[in-house]
N, C-alpha and C positions, 0 to 999 in steps of 0.2 A: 594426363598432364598434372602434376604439382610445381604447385609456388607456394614458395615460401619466404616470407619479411619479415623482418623482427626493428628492434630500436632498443639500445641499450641504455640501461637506468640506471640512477645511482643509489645505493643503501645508507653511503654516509659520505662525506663532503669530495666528491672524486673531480680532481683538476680535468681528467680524460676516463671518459669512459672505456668499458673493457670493450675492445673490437674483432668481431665475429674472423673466425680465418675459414674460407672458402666455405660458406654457405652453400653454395651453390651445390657441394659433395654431403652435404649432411642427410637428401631423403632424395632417391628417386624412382620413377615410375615399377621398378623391380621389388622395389619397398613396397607395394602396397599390400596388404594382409587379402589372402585367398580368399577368405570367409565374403569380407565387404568386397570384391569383385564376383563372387559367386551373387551375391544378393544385391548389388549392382547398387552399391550404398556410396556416399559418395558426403563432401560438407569441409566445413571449415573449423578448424579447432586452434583457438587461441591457449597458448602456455607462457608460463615465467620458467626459467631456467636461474636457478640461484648457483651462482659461482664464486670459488673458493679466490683467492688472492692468487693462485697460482692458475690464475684462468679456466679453472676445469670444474666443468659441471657435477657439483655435489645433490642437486636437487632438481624437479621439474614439477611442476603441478599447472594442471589445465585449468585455463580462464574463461576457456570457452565451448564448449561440447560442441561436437557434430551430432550430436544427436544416435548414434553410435560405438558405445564404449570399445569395441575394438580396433576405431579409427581414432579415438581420445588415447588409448594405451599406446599404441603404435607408434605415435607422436611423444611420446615422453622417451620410449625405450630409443629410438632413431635419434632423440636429441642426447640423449646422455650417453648413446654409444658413440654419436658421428661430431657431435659439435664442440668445437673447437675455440679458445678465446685468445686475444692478448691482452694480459690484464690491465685493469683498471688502476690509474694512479692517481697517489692525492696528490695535494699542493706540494709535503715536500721531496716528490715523485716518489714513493715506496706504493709498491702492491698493494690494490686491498682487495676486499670481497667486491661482488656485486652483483646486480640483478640484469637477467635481457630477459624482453618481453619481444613475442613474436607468433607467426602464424604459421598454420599450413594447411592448404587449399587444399582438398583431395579430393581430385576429380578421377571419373572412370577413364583409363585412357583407352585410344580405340583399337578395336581387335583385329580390324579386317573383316574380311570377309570369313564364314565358319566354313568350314571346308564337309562336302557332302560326303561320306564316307562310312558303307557301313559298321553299324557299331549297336551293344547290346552291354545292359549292364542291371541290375538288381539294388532293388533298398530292402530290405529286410530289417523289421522290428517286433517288439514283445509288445502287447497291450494287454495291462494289468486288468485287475475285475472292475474295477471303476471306470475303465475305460482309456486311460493314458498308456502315451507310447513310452515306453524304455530300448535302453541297447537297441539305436537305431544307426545302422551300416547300411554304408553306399558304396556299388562299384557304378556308378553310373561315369563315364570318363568325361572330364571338363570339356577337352577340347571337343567334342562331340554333342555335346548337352549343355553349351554354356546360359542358353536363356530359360533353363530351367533350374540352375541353382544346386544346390545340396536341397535334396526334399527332407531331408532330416532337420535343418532346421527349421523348416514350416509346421511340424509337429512337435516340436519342444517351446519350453514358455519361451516368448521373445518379449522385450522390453515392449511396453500397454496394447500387448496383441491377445487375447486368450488361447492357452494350447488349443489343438485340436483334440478332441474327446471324440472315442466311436463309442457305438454304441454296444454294452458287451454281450460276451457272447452267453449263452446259459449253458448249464450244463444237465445232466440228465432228472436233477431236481427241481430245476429252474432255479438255480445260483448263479449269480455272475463267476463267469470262473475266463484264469487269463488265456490269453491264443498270441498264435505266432505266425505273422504274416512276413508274404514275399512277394514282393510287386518286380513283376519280371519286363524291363524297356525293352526294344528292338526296335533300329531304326534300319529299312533296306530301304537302296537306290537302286531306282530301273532309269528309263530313257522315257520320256514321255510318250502319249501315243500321237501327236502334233505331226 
């Protein structure tokens, strides 16, 4: 589920402020970026939307982080592709610029149930001499693996997490030297023995 509110402001003396057209089509549950449902991120991020005299969003800058930069960017790109105005007028009714300020709630919406069905997929990456993953690929399928995420990014830096670091491997001198792993998933369904 997303909600989304805003209130429109004024930049310089507007008899009426500019007024949002169909909010309600600007971000919906289809909009939510893969990454943050994979990782099951979720928040609320406040933005300004700076608009031109012609009602049309020239700018957007976040006032409020979720905590999330791909659900802080998602919000600016949804608002300057979908939102829509009618402008703001002064006193003696001509067009001007102006500002709305507004939110969006992003919640994870629900899946259902996952459906039991077998399914087999691989992550495979590079882990340099110091022990960091690079070129890390996933065929693990979402609809199959959903509460396990992309495992790729639980190995790369994430915003005040520390990567994961292995431990490397040596080579025939006792050097760290890089390697290249394959983590192979399989998920089968039987019938219970019940």
């Amino acid at each position: 589920m997303l909600l989304l509110f805003g209130l429109a402001v004024a930049t310089t003396a507007i008899e009426q402020p500019p007024r949002p057209v169909r909010p309600d089509m600007w971000v919906s549950p289809d909009d939510y970026p893969p990454e943050a449902l994979r990782n099951m991120w979720d928040g609320l991020v406040g933005f300004t939307l700076y608009l031109s005299s012609q009602g049309q969003v020239t700018g957007c800058a976040v006032t409020q982080s979720s905590g999330h930069s791909v659900l802080d960017d998602a919000t600016c790109t949804l608002m300057a592709a979908h939102a829509r105005f009618v402008p703001g007028k002064d006193a003696g009714g001509q067009s001007v610029a102006g500002e709305y300020q507004g939110h969006v709630n992003w919640q994870i919406p629900d899946r259902g149930p996952v459906p039991l069905a077998p399914s087999s997929g691989t992550v495979e990456f590079d882990v340099d001499a110091s022990g960091r993953v690079h070129d890390c690929k996933s065929t693990l399928p979402d609809e199959s693996w959903p509460n396990l995420g992309d495992l790729c990014t639980h190995f790369q830096q994430l915003p005040n997490v520390p990567p994961v670091v292995f431990a490397p491997g040596l080579g025939k001198n006792g050097q760290p030297v890089p390697r290249h792993v394959v983590i192979r998933v399989d998920m089968t369904v039987s019938p219970s023995a019940d």
